[in-house]
N, C-alpha and C positions, 0 to 999 in steps of 0.2 A: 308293626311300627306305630309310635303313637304319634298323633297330629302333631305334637311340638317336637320328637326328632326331624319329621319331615318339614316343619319349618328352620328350623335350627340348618339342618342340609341345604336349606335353597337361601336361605341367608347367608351360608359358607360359602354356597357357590359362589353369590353376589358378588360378594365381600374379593372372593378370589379373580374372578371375572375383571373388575373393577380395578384390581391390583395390580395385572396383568395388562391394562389396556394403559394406565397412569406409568407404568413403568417404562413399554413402550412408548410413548411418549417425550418422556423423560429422554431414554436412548436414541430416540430421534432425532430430539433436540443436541445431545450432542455431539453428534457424527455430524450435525449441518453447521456445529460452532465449531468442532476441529477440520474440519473444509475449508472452511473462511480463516482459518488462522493458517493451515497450512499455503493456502492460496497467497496468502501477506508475505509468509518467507518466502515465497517465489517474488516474489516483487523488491524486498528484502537482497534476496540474492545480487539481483540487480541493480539495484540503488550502490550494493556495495562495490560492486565493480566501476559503475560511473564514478561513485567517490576515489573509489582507488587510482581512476585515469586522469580525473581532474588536477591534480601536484603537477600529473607529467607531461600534458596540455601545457599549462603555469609555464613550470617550465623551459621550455621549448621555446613558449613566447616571449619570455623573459628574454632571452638577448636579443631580439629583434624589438621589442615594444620599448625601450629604455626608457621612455618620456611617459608610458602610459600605467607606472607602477601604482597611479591608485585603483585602476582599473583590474589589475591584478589581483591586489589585495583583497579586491572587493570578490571575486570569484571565489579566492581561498576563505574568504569570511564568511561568506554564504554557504560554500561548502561545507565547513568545520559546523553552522547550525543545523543542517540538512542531514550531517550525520548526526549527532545527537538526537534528533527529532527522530532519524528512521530507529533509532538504537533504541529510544523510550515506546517508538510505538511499535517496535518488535518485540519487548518483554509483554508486550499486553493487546494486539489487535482490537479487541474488543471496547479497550478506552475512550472514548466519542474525544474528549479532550489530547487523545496524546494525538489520535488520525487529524484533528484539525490543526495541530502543529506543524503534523511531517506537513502537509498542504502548503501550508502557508510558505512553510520554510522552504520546500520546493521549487513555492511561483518564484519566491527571490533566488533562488539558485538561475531558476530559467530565464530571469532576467538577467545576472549576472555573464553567463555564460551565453547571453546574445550580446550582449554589448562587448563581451571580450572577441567574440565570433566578427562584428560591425567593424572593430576597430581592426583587428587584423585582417580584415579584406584590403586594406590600406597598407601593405605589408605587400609586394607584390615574392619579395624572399621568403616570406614567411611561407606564405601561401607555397609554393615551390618546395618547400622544404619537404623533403622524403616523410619523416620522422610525423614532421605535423602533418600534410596527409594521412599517415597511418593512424596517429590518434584518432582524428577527426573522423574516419570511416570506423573507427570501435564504438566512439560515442554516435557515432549516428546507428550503429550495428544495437548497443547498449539502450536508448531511447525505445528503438523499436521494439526490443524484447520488455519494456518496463511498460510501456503501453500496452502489450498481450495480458500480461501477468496482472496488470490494474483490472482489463476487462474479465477476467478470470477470477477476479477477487472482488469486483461488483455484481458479478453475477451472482457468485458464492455467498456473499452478502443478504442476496436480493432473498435467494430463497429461503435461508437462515430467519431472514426477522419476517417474511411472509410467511413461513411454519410457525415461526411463535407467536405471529398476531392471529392466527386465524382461530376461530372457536373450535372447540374447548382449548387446545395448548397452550393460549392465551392465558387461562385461568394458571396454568401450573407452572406457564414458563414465568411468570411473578412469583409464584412460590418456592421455584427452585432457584431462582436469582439469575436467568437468563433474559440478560439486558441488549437494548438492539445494537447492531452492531452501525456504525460508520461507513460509509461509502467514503473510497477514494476519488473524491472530484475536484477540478480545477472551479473555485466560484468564480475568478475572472476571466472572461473571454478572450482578453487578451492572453492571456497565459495560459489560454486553451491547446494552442499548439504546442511539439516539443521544440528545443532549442535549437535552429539551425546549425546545424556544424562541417557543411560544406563547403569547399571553395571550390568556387568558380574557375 
């Protein structure tokens, strides 16, 4: 064998070695980017259910609340943004702009649907009511599972953009267009907690 096969061979290796290690890498990167996106339709799931209960909530209170129709309207407005937002940030997890919509749209949901919860404690029929007890323990049943699904998809998050910030992946997750992803968080404190929807 002459010296330059035997370089040529350990430069193939290199070259193979190196291709092998970027590749997995790559693959790495995106088992930890379809995690965090499958983590979001779990959350997704969720959101749609509450959106689904919130009409029948509405409703429900609607003939007992008669004087309080803008208080109503204002639940189904919020709603009808909260599903858009989760609908745009379910075509794409990964969008830093559509996660900061669902949020936003969310905290006014969670406002919405406290002030409709304040007012109908005022309601001592309402409260009584078979129908609205049952909603009210789905959306409290609903809340709780969206808050598992959040922390399951902050988590999923967390180690997604800690894999692609950390050296080397760094260098490749720019190269291959793995952008960080978005945490689901509430940035106002008050809107930290979920939405009360029990009667007393």
């Amino acid at each position: 064998m002459t010296p330059l096969l035997v370089v040529l061979g350990v430069l193939l290796l290199v070259v193979i070695v190196l291709g092998l290690w970027v590749t997995g890498i790559y693959n790495s990167l995106v088992t930890l980017r379809n995690r965090f996106k499958n983590a979001f339709a779990q959350i997704d799931v969720q959101l749609k259910r509450r959106y689904d209960l919130i009409p029948n909530l509405v409703e429900v209170a609607k003939g007992y609340l008669k004087h309080e129709r803008e208080t109503l309207e204002a639940v189904i407005k919020a709603r009808n943004i909260a599903l858009a937002a989760s609908q745009s940030a379910a075509a794409n997890p990964a969008d830093a702009g559509a996660m900061k919509s669902l949020v936003s749209a969310e905290t006014g949901l969670a406002g919405a649907l406290s002030r409709l919860m304040v007012v109908a404690e005022q309601y001592p029929d309402l409260k009584a009511n078979q129908t609205m007890m049952q909603l009210t323990e789905e959306m409290t049943s609903t809340e709780n599972k969206i808050a598992f699904a959040r922390q399951a998809y902050n988590d999923s998050v967390m180690i997604y953009n800690t894999s692609r910030e950390v050296f080397p992946n760094v260098i490749f997750a720019g190269l291959f267009g793995f952008l960080a992803a978005e945490l689901f968080k509430i940035e106002d404190a008050a809107e930290r907690s979920a939405p009360q929807v029990k009667f007393t």
